[in-house]
Every structure is written in C-alpha cells, then in structure tokens.
MARZAMAR-153881 format. One line per field, with one value per residue: residue number from 1; residue in three letters; x, y, z of N, C-alpha, C, CB in turn. Coordinates in steps of 0.1 Angstrom, whole numbers, plus 5000, padded with zeros to 4 digits. Glycine has a CB too. Layout:
nr <- (NUM:...)
rest <- (ALA:...)
nu <- (X:...)
nv <- (Y:...)
nw <- (Z:...)
cau <- (X:...)
cav <- (Y:...)
caw <- (Z:...)
cu <- (X:...)
cv <- (Y:...)
cw <- (Z:...)
cbu <- (X:...)
cbv <- (Y:...)
cbw <- (Z:...)
END
This chain:
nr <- (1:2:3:4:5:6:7:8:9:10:11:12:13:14:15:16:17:18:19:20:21:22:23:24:25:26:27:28:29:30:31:32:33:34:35:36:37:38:39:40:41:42:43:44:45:46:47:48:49:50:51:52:53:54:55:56:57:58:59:60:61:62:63:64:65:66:67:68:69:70)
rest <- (UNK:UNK:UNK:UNK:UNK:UNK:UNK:UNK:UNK:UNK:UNK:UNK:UNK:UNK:UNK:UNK:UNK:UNK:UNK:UNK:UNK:UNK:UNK:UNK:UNK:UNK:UNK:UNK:UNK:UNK:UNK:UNK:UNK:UNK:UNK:UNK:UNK:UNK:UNK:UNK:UNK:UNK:UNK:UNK:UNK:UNK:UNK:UNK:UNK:UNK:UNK:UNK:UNK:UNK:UNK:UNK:UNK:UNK:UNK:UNK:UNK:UNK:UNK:UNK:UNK:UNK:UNK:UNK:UNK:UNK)
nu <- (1686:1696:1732:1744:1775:1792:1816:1851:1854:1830:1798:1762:1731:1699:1669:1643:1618:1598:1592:1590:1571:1582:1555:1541:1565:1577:1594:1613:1625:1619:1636:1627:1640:1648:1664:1684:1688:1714:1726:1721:1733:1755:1770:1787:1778:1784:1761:1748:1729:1718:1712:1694:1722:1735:1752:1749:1758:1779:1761:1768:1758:1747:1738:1725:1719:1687:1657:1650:1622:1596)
nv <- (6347:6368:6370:6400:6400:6431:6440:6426:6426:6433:6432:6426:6424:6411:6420:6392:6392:6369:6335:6306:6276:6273:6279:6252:6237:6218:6206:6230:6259:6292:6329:6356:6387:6419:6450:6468:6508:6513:6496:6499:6496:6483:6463:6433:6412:6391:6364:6343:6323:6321:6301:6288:6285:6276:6279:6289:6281:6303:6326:6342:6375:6400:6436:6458:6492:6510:6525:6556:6555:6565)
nw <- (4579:4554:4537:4516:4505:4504:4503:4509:4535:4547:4557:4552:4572:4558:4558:4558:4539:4531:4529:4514:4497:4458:4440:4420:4419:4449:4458:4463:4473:4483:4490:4506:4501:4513:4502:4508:4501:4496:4486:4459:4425:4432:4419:4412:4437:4466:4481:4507:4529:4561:4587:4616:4625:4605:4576:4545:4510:4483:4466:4434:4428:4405:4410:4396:4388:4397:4388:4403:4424:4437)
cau <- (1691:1705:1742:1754:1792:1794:1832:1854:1853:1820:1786:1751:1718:1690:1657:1636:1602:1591:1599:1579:1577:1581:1543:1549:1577:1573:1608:1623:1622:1621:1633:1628:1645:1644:1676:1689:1690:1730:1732:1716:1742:1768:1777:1786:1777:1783:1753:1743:1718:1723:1696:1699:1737:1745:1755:1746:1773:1779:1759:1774:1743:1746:1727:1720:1715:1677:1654:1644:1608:1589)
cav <- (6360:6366:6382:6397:6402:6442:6438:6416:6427:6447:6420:6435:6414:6421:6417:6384:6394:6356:6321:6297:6269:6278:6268:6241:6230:6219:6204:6244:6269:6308:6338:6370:6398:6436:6452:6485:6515:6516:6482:6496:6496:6476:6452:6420:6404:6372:6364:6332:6325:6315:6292:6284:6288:6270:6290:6281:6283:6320:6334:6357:6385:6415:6444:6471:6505:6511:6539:6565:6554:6575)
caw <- (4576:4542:4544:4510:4512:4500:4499:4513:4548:4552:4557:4558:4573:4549:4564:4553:4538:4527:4526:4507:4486:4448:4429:4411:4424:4457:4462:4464:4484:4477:4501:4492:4510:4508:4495:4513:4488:4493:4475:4441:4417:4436:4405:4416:4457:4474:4489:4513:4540:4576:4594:4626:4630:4597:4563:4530:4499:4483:4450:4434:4420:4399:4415:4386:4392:4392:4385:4418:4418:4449)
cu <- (1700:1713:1746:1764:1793:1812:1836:1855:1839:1804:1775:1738:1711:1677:1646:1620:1595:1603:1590:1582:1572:1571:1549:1559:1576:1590:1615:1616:1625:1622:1633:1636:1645:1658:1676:1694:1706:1734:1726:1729:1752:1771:1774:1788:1778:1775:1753:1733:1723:1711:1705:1718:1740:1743:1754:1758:1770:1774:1764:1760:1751:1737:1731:1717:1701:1671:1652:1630:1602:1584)
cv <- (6358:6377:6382:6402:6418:6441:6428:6414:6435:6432:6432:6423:6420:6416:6409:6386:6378:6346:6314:6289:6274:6271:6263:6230:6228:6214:6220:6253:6284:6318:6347:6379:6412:6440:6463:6493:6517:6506:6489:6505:6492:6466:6438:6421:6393:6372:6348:6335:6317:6312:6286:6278:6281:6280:6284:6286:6295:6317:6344:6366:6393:6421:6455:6482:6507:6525:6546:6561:6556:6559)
cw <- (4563:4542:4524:4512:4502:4494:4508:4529:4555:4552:4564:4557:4567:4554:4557:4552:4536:4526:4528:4498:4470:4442:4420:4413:4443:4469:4464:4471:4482:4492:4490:4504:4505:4514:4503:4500:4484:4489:4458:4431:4418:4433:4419:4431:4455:4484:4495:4525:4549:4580:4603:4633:4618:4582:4551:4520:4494:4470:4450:4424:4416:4403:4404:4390:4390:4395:4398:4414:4435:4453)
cbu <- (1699:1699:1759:1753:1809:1788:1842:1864:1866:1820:1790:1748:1711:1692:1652:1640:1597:1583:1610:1569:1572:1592:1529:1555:1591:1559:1616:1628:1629:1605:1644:1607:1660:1626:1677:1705:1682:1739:1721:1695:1743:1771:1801:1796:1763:1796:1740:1755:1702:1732:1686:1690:1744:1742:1769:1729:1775:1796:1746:1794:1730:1745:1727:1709:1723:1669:1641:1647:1603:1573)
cbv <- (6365:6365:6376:6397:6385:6452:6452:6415:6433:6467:6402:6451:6410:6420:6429:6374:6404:6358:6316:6305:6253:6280:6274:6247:6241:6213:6193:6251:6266:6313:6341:6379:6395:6447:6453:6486:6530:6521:6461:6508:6504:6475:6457:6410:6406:6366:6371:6325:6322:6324:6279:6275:6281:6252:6296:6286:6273:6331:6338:6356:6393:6417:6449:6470:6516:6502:6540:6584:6537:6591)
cbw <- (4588:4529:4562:4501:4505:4511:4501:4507:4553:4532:4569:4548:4586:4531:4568:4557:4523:4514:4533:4501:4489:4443:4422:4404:4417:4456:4450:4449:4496:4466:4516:4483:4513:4516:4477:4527:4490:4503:4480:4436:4413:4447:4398:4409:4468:4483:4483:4518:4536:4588:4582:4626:4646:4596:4562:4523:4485:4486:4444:4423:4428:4386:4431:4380:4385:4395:4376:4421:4407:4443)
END
C-alpha cells in the first residue's frame, strides 16, 4: 500500500495497480498506483510504501495540476 502524506496529519491508501520488475533493469522494482482526483494539484507529498507491516523511507513528489480529460 502506498501512503502519500497529504499534510501532516491526514494519510490516504492509494490503490496498487502494478508491481513489476523495471525492463532492463532487473535489480528494481516499479509500483504504479492510481492517484485520487483530490490529489491533482497538491504541490509537494511524502509518499512511502508499506509491505507486510514494514515502511519504506518518504519521497517527496510534486503533483501538478492536470488537464480535466473525460
């Protein structure tokens, strides 16, 4: 489950579409997750992932406002 940190007290699970190793590279690992529409444009997050009870270190992302696209 990947949590990013919206603010400092607010955490939202984002629902894991994939996880795979990155072609090419077989040493790394790629998730992907699908964003809720009330994250687009909420600048900088702290995101990490939790696996089986343990937590990984925080990125920080920039989420951009993007276009409405039906």
């Amino acid at each position: 489950m990947a949590r990013p940190l919206v603010s400092r007290s607010t955490n939202i699970d984002l629902p894991v579409e994939f996880v795979g190793k990155v072609p090419g590279f077989n040493w790394l690992t790629q998730i992907v997750v699908s964003l809720p529409n009330s994250l687009n444009g909420a600048g900088e997050v702290q995101l990490s992932v939790s696996f089986r009870g343990r937590r990984s270190n925080r990125a920080v992302i920039n989420i951009q406002p993007g276009s409405n696209v039906p």
